[in-house]
N, C-alpha and C positions, 0 to 999 in steps of 0.2 A: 446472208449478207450481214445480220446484226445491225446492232445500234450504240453507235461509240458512247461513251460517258459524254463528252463534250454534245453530242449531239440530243441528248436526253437533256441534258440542265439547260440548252439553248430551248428547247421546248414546253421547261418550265417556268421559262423566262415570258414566253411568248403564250401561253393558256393560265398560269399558277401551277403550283404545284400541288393545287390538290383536285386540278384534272389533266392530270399526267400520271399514268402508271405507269408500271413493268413486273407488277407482284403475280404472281403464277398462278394465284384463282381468280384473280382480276382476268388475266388472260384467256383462262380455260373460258368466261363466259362469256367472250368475245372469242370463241376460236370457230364460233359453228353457229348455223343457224336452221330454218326447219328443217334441211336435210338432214341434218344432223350430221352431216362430214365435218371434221375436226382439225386445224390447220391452226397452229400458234402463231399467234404477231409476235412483234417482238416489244413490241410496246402501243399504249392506248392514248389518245387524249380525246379530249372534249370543250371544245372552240367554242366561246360564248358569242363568236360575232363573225363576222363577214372578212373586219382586220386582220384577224385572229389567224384566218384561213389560208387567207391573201400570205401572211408571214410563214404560216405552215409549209408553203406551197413553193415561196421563194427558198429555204431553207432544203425541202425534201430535193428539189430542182438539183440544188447546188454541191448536195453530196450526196444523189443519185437516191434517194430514199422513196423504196413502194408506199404507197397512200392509197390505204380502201376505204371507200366512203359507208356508215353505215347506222342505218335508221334505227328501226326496233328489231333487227334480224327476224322479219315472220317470213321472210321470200324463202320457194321451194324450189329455188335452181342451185344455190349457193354464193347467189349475187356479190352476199356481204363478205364470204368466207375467205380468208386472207389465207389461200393458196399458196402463195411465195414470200410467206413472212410478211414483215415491213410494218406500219403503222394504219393502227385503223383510227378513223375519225367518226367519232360519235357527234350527230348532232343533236343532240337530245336537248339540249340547254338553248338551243335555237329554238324557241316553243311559243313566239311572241305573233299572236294577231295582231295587226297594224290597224286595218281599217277594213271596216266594213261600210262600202257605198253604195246606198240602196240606191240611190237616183238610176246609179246606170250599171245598176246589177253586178258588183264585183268584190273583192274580198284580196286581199293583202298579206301574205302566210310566212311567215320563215318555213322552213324543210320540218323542224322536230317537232310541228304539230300533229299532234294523235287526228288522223283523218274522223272519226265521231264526233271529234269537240268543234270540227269544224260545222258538221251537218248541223248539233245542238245551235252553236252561236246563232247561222244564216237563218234557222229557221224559225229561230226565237223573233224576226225580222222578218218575217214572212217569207222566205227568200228559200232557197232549195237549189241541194251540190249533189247531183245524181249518182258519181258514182261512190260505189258500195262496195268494197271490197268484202270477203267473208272475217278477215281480220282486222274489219273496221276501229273497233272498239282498241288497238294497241297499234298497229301500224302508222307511220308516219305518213304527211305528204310528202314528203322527197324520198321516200323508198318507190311510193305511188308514182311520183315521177319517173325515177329510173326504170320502173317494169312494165308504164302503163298500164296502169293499174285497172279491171274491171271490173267484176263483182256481176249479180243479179240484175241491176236496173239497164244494160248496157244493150241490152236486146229495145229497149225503144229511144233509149238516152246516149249510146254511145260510151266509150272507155276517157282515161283522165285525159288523153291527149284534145280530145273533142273541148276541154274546157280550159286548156292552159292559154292565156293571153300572151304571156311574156312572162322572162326572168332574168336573174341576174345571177351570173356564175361565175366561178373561178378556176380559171385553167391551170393545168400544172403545172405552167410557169410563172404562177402567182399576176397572170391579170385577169382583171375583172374584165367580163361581156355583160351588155343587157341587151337582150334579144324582143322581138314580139312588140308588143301594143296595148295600151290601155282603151282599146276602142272597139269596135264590132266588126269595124276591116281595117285592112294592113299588108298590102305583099310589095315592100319595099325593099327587094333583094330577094336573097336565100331565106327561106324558113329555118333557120338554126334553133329557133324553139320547140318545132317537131321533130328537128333531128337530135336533140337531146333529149327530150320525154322516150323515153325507152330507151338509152344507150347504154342501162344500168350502170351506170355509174361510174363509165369506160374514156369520158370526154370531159366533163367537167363535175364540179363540185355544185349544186345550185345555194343558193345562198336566198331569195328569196321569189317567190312565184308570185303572180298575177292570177288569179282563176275567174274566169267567167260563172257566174249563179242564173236557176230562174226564177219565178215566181213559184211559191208554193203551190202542189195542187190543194184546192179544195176539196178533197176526201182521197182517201183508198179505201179500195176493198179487196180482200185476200181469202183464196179459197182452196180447198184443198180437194185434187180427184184423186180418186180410190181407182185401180185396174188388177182385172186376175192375168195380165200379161203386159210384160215391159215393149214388146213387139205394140200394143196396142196404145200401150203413153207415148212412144214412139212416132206414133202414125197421126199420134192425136196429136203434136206439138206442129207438125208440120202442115197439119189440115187448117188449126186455129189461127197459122199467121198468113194463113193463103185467105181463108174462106169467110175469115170473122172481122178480130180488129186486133193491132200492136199492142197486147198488152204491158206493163214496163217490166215485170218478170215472171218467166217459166221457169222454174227449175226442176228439175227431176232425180228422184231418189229410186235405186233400184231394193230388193226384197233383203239385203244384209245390209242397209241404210237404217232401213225400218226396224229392221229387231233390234238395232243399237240404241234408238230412240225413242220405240214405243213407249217406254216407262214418263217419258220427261214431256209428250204428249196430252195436251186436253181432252182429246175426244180416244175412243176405242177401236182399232182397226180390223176391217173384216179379216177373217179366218183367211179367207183367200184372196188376200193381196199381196201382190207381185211387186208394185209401182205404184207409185206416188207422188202427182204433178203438185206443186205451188203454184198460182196463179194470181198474180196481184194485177189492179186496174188502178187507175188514178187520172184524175182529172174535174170536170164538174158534175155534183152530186147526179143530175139528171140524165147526162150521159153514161158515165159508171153503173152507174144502174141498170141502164139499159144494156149497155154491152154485157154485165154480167149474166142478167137470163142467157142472150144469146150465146153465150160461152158455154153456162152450165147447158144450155140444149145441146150445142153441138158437140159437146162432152156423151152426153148420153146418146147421140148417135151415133159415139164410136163405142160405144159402148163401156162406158165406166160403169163399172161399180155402183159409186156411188159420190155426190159432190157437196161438198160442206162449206159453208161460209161462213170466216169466222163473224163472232158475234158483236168484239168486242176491240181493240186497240190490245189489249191484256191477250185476248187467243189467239188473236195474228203473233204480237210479237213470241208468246210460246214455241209457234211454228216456225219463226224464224231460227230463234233461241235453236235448238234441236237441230236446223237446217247448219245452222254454223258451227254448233259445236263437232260435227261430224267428221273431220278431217282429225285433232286429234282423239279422239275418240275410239278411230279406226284401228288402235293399239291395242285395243281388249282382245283383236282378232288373230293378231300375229305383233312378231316385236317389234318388225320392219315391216317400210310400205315403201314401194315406187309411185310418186303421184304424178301423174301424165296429163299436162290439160290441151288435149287435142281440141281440134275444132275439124269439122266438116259440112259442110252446105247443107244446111235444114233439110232440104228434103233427104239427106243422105242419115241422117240420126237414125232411121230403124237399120240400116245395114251396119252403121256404128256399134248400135247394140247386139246384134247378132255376133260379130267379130269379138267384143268383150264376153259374149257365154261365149264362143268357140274357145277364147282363150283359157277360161279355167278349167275346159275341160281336158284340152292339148299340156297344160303345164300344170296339173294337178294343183294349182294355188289359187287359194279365194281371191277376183279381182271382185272388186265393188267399185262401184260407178254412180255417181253424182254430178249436178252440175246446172249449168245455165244451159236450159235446153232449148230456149227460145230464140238462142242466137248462133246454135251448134255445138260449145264449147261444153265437151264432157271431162269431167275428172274421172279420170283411171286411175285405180287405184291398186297394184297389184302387191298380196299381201306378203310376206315372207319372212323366212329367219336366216339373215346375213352370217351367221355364225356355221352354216350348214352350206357346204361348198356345193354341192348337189341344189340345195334349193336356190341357190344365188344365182347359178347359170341357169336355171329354170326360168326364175325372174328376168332375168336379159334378155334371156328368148323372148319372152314374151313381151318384152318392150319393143324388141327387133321387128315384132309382127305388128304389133298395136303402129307404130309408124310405115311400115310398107304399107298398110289396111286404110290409113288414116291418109298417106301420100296419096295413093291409088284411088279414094275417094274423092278426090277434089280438095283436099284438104289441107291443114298443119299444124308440124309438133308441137305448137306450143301460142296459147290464147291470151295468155295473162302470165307465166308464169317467169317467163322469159328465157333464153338460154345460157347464162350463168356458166359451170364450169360443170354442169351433170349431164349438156345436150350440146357440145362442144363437138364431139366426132360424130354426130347427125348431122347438124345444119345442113353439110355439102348435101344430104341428102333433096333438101328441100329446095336449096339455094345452091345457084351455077357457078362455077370458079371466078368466073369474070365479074359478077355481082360480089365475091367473096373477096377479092381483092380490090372492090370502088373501096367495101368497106375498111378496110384495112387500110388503105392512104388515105383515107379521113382520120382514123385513130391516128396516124401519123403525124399528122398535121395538129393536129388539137393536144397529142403526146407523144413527141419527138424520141423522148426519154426515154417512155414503154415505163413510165413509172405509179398512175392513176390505173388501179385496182386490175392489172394485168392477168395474164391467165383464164376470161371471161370473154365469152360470146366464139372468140376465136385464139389461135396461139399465135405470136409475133415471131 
């Protein structure tokens, strides 16, 4: 489609001109994001305000202009990737906390806030924003918005959508909505506030969110179980939130987790370890404490290894460190990766894990598996080199099977990561044509145009 001259200097009219591109390395680093699929815009800008957007939006409207909205690009569907050209919108300059109001626990964000600096600010305030993404420390909140975002804590806390109050967006026909509540209830009509926290980014622009906070816990404690079989962290993940207490995260690492991060590790892992649970508790020091024996016990009745707790603030976040560095990481393995964040009903994670060893052994390719295991949601990781036609259909295969396995268990494709333009001729798998088409005359309706980050979730 392009983008006329006239329509380029009307843009720089309306952001400046020195957040307006079209230079071709400027582009190249806005053409992809963690998938690493590569799609040129045809031009960039960077909106410092909410007016800014609003004019953007009447302007793209008016001579039919694609607009993809987009955070820090960490999403691994291809949310941000400007698939049909057109103009991407960085909000990154949108980075201003408003307010933080202790009295009645809530917190005031533009979109291009790094979600960490948000946890720092609240907590400095005694105050706690649960969720956690693993790309906490660069990721925005308005990417978090768009993918419902989760992370680790979401197994006792819930994902971003559990904490959004209310916002304020702008549609692609340059009006502004504010949707939601500044208050603890509110169902005064449609909830259009949960129907845009995950629409990636397909419905409106958000321009400023409301988040709900809680009290800080009074301590954590994080520990780490050792197993000489993934079948048995498996058995154990589902026993501890039947038989014990909700800890706020399980995660699980399988045996090619672990050799990528043994080095960057505090402690020394046994010779025969398979698997490796995370296990954080939080709440009051008295309690914590208690649940933790009762953990480490019923650890060693399924027979761990062995269970370690850290010592210190300093060796938890090590553990952490290591746990999140792990996705790009997975590149020392192969050049390429397909990362798949399946979910399936707790009790079903040892047959989940079983299905991921049948697949590398059916498709000859390393998958490695991590993840939030306390609430189902396993990262699949299967590794490959895209460059080798033989190994690429290999990899498909085995994606084809990791979601029949992951269907057929009660389960689906995608937990956090959302479906973007990489799990686009899935969906129908999960979701029925008559649900497929509610959703499509809502995109309708909110973008008559087909002009807001097209090419994602489904095709028009």
């Amino acid at each position: 489609m392009g983008l006329s001259g006239s329509v380029y200097k009307h843009l720089q009219r309306i952001s400046g001109k020195s957040n307006v591109t079209k230079e071709k390395e400027e582009l190249l680093c806005y053409s992809y994001d963690a998938t690493g699929d590569s799609f040129f815009p045809d031009a960039i800008i960077f909106p410092g305000s909410e007016k800014e957007i609003i004019q953007i939006f009447k302007l793209a409207s008016k001579e039919n202009l694609i607009v993809v909205p987009r955070g820090a690009g960490s999403g691994m569907t291809g949310g941000a990737v400007p698939v049909k050209g057109g103009l991407v919108l960085v909000t990154s300059r949108m980075n201003k906390i408003f307010n933080i109001d202790e009295n009645n626990f809530l917190i005031r964000v533009q979109p291009g806030v790094i979600v960490s600096d948000i946890h720092k600010s609240v907590e400095e305030k005694g105050l706690f924003y649960p969720p956690d993404p693993a790309s906490s420390s660069v990721c925005t909140i308005g990417g978090n918005i768009g993918e419902c975002a989760g992370g680790p804590r979401a197994v006792k806390y819930g994902v971003t959508r559990d904490y959004v109050l209310g916002l304020r967006a702008v549609l692609p026909s340059g009006e502004v909505i504010q949707t939601g509540v500044a208050t603890a209830k509110g169902v005064a009509g449609y909830d259009l506030t949960r129907l845009i926290v995950g629409s990636e980014g397909t419905l409106a622009v958000v321009t400023e969110i409301t988040l709900r906070l809680l009290p800080k816990p009074e301590t954590v404690k994080t520990m780490a179980v050792f197993f000489d079989s993934v079948q048995k962290a498996a058995k154990t993940v589902s026993g501890i939130m039947r038989e014990t207490v909700i800890p706020r995260c399980v995660e699980y690492m399988d045996e090619a987790c672990l050799e990528l991060v043994k080095d960057s590790l505090s402690f020394d892992l046994p010779e025969t370890i398979k698997a490796l649970l995370i296990i954080e508790l939080d709440g009051d020091i008295d309690s914590v404490e208690k649940d933790a024996k009762n953990i480490k016990n019923f650890c060693f009745s399924y027979n761990a290894l062995d269970v370690l707790v850290a010592k210190d603030q300093i060796e938890a976040q090590k553990l952490w460190d290591a746990r999140k560095a792990l996705s790009p990481i997975l590149y020392k393995i192969a050049s390429n990766k397909i990362n798949e964040d399946v979910v399936v009903p707790i009790d079903k994670i040892p047959d989940l894990v079983q299905v991921t060893q049948q697949l590398e052994k059916t498709s000859g390719l390393k998958v490695v598996s991590f993840g939030h295991a306390g609430d189902g949601n396993i990262h699949c990781n299967i590794m490959y080199n895209k460059t080798d036609e033989n190994e690429l259909k290999r990899a498909e295969k085995a994606v084809d099977e990791l979601f029949d396995a992951t269907l057929n268990l009660g389960g689906t494709i995608t937990g956090e990561h959302g479906v973007g333009m990489t799990k686009i001729n899935y969906l129908p798998r999960e979701i029925g044509a008559t649900q497929i088409e509610l959703m499509k005359g809502i995109k309708r309706v909110f973008d008559p145009q087909n002009i807001l980050n097209p090419g994602k979730i489904f095709n028009l």
